[in-house]
C-alpha positions as CSV (number, residue, x, y, z in Angstrom):
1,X,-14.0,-48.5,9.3
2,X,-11.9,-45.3,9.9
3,X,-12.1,-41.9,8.1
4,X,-10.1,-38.7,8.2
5,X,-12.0,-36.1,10.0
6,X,-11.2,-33.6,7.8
7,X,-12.2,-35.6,5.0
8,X,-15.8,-35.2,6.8
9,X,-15.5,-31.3,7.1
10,X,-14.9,-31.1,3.5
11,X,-17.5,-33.0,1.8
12,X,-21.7,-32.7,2.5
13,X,-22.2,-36.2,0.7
14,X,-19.5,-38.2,2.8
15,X,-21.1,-36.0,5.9
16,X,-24.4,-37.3,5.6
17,X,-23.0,-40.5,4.7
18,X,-21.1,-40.3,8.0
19,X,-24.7,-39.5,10.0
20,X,-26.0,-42.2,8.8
21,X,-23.0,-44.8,10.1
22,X,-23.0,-43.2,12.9
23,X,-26.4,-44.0,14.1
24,X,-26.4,-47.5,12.7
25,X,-22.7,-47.7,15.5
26,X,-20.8,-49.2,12.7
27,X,-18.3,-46.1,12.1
28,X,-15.8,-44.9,14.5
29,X,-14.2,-41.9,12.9
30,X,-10.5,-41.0,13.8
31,X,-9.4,-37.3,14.2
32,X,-6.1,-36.7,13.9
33,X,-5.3,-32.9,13.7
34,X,-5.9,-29.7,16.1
35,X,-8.3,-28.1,13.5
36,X,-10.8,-30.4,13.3
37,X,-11.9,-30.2,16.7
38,X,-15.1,-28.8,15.5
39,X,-17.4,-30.7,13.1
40,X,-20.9,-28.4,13.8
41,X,-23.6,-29.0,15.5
42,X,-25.1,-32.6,13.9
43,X,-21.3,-34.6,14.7
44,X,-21.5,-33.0,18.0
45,X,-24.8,-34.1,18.8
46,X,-24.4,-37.6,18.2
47,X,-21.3,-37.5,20.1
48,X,-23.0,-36.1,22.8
49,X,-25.9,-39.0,22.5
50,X,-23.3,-41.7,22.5
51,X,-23.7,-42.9,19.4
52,X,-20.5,-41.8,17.5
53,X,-17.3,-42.5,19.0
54,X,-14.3,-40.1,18.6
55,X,-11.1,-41.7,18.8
56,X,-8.4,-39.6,19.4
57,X,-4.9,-40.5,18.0
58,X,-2.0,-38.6,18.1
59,X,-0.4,-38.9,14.2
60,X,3.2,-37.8,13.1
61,X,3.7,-37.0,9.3
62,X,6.8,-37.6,7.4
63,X,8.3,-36.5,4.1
64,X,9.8,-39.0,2.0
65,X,12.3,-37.8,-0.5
66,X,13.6,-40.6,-2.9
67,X,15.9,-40.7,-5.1
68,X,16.6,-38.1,-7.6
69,X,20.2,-37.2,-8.6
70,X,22.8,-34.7,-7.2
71,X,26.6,-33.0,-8.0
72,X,29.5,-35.4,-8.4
73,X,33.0,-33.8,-7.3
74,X,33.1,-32.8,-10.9
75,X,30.4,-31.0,-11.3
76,X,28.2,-33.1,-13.0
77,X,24.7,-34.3,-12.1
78,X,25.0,-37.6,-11.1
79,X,21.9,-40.3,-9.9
80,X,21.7,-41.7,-6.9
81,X,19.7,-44.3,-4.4
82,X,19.2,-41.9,-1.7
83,X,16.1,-42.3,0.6
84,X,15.6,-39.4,3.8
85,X,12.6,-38.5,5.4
86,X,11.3,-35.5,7.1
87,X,10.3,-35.2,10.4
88,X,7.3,-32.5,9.8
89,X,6.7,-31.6,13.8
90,X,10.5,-32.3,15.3
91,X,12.1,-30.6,12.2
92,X,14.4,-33.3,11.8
93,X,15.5,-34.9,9.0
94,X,16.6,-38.7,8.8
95,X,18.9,-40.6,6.2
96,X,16.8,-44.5,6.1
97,X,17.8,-47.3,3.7
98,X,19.0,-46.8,0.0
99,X,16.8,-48.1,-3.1
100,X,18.6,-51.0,-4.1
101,X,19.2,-49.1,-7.8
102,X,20.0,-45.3,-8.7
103,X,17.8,-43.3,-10.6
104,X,15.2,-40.9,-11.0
105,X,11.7,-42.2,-9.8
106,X,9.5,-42.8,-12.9
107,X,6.0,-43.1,-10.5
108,X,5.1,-43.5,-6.9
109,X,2.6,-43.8,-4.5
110,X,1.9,-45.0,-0.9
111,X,-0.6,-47.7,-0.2
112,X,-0.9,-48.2,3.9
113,X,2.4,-48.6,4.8
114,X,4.1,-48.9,2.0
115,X,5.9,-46.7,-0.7
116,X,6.1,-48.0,-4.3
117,X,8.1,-47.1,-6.7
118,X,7.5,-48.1,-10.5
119,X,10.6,-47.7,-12.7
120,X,14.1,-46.1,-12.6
121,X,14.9,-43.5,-15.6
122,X,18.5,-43.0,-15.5
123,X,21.2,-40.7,-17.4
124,X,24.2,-43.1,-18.1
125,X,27.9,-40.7,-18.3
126,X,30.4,-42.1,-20.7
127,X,33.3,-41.1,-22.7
128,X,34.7,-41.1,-26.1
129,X,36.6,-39.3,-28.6
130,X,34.3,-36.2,-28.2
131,X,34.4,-36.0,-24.6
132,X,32.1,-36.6,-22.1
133,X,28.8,-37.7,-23.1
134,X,25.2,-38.9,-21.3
135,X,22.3,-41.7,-22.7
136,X,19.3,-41.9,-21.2
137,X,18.1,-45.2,-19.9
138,X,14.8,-46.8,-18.0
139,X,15.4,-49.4,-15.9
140,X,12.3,-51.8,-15.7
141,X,12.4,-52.3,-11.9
142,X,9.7,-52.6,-9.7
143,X,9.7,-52.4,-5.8
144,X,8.2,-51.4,-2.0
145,X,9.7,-49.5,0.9
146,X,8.6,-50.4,4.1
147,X,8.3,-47.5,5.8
148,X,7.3,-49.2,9.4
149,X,10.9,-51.8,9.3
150,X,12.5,-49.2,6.7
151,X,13.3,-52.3,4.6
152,X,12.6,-52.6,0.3
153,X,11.4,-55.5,-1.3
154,X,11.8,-55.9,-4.7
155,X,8.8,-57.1,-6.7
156,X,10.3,-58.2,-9.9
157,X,9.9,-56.3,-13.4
158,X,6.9,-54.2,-14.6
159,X,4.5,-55.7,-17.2
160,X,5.8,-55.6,-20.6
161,X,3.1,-52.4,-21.1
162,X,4.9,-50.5,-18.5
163,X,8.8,-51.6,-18.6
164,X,9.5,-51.7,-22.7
165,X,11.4,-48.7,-22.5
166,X,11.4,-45.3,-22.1
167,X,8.6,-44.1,-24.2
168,X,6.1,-46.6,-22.3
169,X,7.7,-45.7,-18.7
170,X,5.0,-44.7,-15.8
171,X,4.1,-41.0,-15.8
172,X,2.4,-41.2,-12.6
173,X,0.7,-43.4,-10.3
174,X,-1.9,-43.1,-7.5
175,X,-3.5,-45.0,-4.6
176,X,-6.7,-45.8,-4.6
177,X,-9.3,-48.1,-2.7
178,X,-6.4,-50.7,-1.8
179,X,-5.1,-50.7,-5.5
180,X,-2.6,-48.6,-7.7
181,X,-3.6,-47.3,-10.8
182,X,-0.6,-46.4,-12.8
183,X,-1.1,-44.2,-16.0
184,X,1.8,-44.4,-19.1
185,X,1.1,-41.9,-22.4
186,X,-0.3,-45.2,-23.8
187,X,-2.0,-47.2,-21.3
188,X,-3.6,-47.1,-17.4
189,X,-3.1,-50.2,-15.5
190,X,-4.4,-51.5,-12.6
191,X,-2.3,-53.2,-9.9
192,X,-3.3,-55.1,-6.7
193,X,-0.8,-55.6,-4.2
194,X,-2.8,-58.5,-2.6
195,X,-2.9,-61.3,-5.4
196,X,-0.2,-59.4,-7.4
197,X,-2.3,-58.7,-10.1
198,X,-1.7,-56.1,-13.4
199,X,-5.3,-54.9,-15.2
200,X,-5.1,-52.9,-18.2
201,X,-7.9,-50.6,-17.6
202,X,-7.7,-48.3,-20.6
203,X,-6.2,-49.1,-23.6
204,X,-5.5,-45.0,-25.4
205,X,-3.0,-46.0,-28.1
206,X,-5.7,-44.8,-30.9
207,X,-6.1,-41.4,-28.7
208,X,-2.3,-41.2,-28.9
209,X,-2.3,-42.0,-32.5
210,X,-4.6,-39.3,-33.3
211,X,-2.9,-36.4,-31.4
212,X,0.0,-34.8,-31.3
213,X,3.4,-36.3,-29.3
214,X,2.8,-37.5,-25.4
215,X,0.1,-38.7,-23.6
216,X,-3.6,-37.6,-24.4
217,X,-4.9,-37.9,-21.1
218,X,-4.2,-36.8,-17.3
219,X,-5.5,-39.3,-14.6
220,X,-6.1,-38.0,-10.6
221,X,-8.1,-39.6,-8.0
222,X,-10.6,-37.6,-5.9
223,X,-13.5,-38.6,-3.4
224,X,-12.7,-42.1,-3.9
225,X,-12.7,-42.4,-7.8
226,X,-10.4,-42.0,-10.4
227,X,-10.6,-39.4,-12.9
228,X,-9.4,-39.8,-16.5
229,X,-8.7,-36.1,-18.4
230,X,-9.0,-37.1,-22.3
231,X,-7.0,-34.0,-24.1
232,X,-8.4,-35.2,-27.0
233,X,-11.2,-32.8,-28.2
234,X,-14.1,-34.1,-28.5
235,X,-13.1,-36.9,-26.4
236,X,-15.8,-37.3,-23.2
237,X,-13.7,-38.0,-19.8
238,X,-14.4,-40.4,-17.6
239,X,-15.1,-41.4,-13.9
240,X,-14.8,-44.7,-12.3
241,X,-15.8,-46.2,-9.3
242,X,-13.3,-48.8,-7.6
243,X,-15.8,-50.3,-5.8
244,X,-18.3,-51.0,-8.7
245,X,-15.7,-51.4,-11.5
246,X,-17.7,-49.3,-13.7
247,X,-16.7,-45.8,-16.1
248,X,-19.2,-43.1,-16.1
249,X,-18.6,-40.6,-19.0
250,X,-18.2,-37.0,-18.2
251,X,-18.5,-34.0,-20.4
252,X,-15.0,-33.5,-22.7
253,X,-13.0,-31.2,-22.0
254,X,-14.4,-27.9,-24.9
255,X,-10.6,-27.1,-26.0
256,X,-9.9,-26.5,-30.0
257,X,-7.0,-28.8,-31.4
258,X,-5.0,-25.6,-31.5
259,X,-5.0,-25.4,-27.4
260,X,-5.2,-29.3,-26.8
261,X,-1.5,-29.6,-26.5
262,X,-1.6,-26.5,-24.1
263,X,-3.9,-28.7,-21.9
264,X,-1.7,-31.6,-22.3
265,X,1.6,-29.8,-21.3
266,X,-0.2,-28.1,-18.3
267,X,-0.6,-29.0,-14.5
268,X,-3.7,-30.9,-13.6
269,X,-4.4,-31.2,-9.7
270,X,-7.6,-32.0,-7.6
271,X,-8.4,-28.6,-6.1
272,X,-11.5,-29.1,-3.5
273,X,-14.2,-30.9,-4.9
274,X,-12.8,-29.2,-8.7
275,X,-10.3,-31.0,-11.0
276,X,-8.2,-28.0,-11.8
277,X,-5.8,-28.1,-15.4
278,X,-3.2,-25.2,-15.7
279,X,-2.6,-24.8,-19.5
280,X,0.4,-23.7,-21.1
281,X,0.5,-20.2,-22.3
282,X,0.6,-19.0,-26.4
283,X,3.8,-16.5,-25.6
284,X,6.0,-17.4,-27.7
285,X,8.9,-16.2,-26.0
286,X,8.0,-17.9,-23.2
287,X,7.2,-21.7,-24.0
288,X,5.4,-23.9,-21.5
289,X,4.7,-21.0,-19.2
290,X,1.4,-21.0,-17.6
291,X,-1.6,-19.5,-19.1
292,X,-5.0,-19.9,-18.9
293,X,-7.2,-22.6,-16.5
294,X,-9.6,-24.9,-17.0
295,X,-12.2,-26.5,-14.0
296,X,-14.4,-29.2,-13.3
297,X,-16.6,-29.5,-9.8
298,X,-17.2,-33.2,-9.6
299,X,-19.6,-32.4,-7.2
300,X,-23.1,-31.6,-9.4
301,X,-20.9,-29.4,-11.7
302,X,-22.6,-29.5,-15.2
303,X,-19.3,-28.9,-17.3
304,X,-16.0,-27.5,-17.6
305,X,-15.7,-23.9,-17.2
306,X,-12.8,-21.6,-18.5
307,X,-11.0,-19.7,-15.8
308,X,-8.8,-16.2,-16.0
309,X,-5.2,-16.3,-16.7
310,X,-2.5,-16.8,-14.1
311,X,-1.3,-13.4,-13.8
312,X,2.6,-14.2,-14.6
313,X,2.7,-17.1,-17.6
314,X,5.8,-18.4,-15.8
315,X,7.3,-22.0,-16.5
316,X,9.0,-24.6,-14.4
317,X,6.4,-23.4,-11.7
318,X,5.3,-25.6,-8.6
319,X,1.9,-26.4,-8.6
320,X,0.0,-27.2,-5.1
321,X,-3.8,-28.1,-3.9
322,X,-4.2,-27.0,-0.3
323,X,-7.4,-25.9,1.9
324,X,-9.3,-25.6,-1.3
325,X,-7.1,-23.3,-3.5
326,X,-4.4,-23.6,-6.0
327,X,-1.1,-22.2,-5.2
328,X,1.7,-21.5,-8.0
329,X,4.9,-20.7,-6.8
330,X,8.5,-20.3,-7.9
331,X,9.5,-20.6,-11.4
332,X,11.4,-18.6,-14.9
333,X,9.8,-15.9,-17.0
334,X,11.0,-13.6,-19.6
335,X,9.3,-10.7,-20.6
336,X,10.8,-10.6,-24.2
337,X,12.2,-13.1,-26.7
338,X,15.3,-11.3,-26.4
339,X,15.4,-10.9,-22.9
340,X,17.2,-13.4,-20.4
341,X,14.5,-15.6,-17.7
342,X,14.9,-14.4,-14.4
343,X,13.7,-16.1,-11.1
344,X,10.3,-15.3,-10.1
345,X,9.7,-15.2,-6.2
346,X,6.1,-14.1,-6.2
347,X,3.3,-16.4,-5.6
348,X,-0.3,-16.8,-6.3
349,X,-3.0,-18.6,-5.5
350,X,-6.8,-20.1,-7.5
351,X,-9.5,-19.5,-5.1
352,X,-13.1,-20.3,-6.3
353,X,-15.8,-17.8,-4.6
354,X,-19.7,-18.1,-6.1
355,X,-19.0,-20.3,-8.9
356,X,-16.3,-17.5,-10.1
357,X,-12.0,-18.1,-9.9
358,X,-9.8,-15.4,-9.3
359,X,-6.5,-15.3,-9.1
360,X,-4.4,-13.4,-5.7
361,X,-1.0,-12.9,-4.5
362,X,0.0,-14.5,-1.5
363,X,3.6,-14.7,-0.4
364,X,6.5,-16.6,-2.2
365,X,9.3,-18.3,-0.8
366,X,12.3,-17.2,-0.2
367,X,13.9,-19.8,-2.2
368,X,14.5,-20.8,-6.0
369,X,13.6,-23.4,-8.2
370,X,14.7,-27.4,-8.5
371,X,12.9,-28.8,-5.5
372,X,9.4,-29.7,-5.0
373,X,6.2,-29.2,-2.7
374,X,4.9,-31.8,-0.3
375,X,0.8,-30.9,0.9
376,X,-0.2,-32.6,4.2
377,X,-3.7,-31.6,4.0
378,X,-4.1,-32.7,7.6
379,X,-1.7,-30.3,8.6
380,X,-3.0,-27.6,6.9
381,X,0.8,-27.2,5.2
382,X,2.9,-27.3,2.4
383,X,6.4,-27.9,2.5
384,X,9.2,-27.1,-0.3
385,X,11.8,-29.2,-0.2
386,X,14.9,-29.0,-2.8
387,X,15.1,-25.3,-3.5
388,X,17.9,-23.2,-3.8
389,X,18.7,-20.8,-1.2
390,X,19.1,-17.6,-2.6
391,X,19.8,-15.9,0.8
392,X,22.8,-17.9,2.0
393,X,25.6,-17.8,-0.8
394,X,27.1,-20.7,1.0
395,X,24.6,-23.4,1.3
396,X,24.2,-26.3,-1.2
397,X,22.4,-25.9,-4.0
398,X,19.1,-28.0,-3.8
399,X,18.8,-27.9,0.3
400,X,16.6,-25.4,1.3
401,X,13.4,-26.2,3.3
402,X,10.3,-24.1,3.7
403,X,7.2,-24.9,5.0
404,X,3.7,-23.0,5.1
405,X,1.0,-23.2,7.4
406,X,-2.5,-22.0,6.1
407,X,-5.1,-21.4,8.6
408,X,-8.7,-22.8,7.6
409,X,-12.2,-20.6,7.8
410,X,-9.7,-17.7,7.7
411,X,-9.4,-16.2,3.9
412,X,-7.3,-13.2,4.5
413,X,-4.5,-15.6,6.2
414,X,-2.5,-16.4,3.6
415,X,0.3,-18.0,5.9
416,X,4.0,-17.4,6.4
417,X,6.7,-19.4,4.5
418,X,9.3,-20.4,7.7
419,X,13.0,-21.8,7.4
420,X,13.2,-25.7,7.8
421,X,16.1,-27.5,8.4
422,X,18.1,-28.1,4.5
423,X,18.2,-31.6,3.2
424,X,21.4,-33.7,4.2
425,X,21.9,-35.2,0.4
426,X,20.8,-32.4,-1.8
427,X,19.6,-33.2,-4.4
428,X,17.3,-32.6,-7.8
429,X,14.0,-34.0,-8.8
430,X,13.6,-36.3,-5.9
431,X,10.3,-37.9,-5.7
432,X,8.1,-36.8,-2.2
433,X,5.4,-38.7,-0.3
434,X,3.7,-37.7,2.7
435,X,3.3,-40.8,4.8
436,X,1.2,-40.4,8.2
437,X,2.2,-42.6,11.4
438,X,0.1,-44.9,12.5
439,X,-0.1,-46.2,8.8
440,X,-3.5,-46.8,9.1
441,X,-5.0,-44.6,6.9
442,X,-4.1,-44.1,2.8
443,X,-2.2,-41.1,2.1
444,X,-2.8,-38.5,-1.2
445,X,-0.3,-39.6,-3.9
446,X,2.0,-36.7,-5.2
447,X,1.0,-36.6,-8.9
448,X,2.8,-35.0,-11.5
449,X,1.0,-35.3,-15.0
């Protein structure tokens, strides 16, 4: 077996679970970044005693962009097939091989060495009497990249539950335990890439029913389970364990009906041992901008706990988990109904202290809105990829590249946002994975509900 060192640093249970390995000789951990060169006194000593090897392996990471759509020659946004990856260390970027269809990625994830991709939602242009006109479309495809020959495979269509149409389209999915767990507003399937198999795992059609429009539940992995957010209130949320096949209710989330569709709307993201959801905020004038948060530590937490308010209830904002905080970035706000949005280019971050969260500024980038953030958790880095460059009048919109370095066991270091080198094909609302060389090891899924 192999484990991410800093997966170690990061969690007492899997520590002591590691100890315990170790001294039987049937774990060889693999460390794979400069940081975790220190893992205190008890891995050190059993390294020293010779019964814990340390294998040291020198491990690139890349960005995958897919897909995503950019500007025709006329203007318009147009899909497209596109597949480049980023070369984190060498600040290179590469163009690899096309999807075989255009679109914007409905879900993705990365299993081992491969990247799937779960449906196609595309914006057909056509033209009548009226002038030019666009239908939206899902194409039912289903398919993997291989990111060690750079060749895609097609795997036929998505189950009927996933591939109807639009409406039942994959939100998100995630990698987990050697499986893929993909979540629609209706349904959460299960698929094995071994045998082929698709599992309905949870059936929420009454949920939906009973609530307002979209999906009544949010669904993240962390520590090895999967984590399913009912929005429902009232509604307990569950945990379940891959390995054992079995759902262990947790305590529902203690939102009125009147903020539910706030929690639905919002940003939910694994934040530490904590499942983090960034509601929507009550302004009026400024719908879907954040407002308050709510948090749940998986790890002996006995319930949710309300958090303060993001101190700008922006919307369109990024959303990233890194080094055990919550960084929003980017985004529009208005400070009156009657006023125009403007660009915000401050940043702040959700850092939890003595069971307490509080909100701080920590610098923005220098770069707009329209891109996304990739976290290599390893690295101890996010990277913004998409953006618009704000500072040169002349680049392409949806190019800029900035990346972030955070420096562990050092709280006032809040990092410096530095230039990367823009994106050949720019483009909009491109999908990214991280994918670490050697492809030994499962990556964190970029997920979006």
């Amino acid at each position: 077996m192999t484990i991410l060192f800093q997966a170690i640093l990061e969690n007492a249970e899997l520590q002591r679970l590691v100890m315990s390995a170790c001294e039987s000789g049937s774990l060889q951990l693999l460390r794979c970044s400069r940081q975790c060169k220190d893992a205190g006194a008890s891995v050190a000593g059993l390294r020293k005693r010779g019964r814990m090897k340390l294998k040291e392996c020198k491990a690139n990471f890349f960005v995958y962009s897919v897909a995503g759509d950019c500007v025709d020659p006329q203007g318009f946004f147009e899909d497209t097939k596109c597949l480049e990856r980023y070369d984190i260390e060498r600040n290179l970027w590469e163009t690899m091989s096309p999807l075989p269809h255009q679109g914007q990625v409905a879900a993705i994830a990365h299993l081992q060495k491969h990247i799937y991709v779960m449906g196609l939602c595309q914006r057909m242009r056509f033209t009548d009497q009226s002038g030019i006109g666009f239908r939206d479309s899902f194409l039912n495809w289903f398919g993997r990249y291989d990111v060690e020959k750079d060749v895609w495979e097609e795997l036929g269509l998505l189950p009927p539950l996933l591939g109807g149409d639009r409406m039942l389209a994959p939100e998100a999915a995630v990698a987990l335990q050697g499986s893929i767990y993909v979540a629609s507003q209706f349904y959460i399937l299960k698929y094995t890439p071994r045998s082929g198999e698709w599992l309905v795992l949870r059936d929420c059609r009454n949920l939906a029913r009973s609530f307002t429009w979209g999906s009544a539940f949010k669904m993240l992995s962390l520590g090895g389970c999967l984590y399913i957010v009912y929005v429902q209130p009232g509604q307990p949320c569950e945990r379940f364990e891959p390995h054992t096949g079995r759902f262990e209710q947790l305590p529902p989330l203690p939102c009125q009906r009147s903020r539910a569709a706030a929690c639905r709307d919002g940003k939910v993201r694994a934040v530490g041992t904590r499942i983090v959801i960034l509601t929507t905020g009550p302004e009026d004038w400024n719908p879907g901008g954040l407002g308050s948060c709510w948090s749940f530590d998986t790890q002996g937490g006995r319930g949710w706990v309300e958090g303060p308010q993001a101190t700008i209830p922006r919307r369109l904002a990024e959303v990233a988990a890194l080094q055990g905080s919550l960084y929003v970035l980017k985004g529009m706000y208005s400070e009156d109904v009657d006023e125009e949005e403007f660009e915000v280019t401050d940043a702040e971050r959700l850092t939890f202290r003595g069971g307490q969260s509080v909100w701080e500024r920590v610098p923005g980038t220098n770069f707009g809105g329209g891109g996304g953030i990739a976290v290599v958790e390893d690295l101890c880095s996010m990277i913004s990829i998409g953006g618009v460059d704000g500072e040169d009048e002349d680049a392409p919109p949806h190019s800029a590249v900035e990346l972030l370095r955070v420096f562990p066991h050092r709280r006032d270091q809040h990092g410096i946002w530095q230039r990367g080198t823009p994106v050949p094909t720019p483009r909009r609302l491109a999908k990214l994975v991280v994918v670490r060389f050697p492809c030994d090891v499962e990556a964190s899924a970029r997920l979006d509900m």
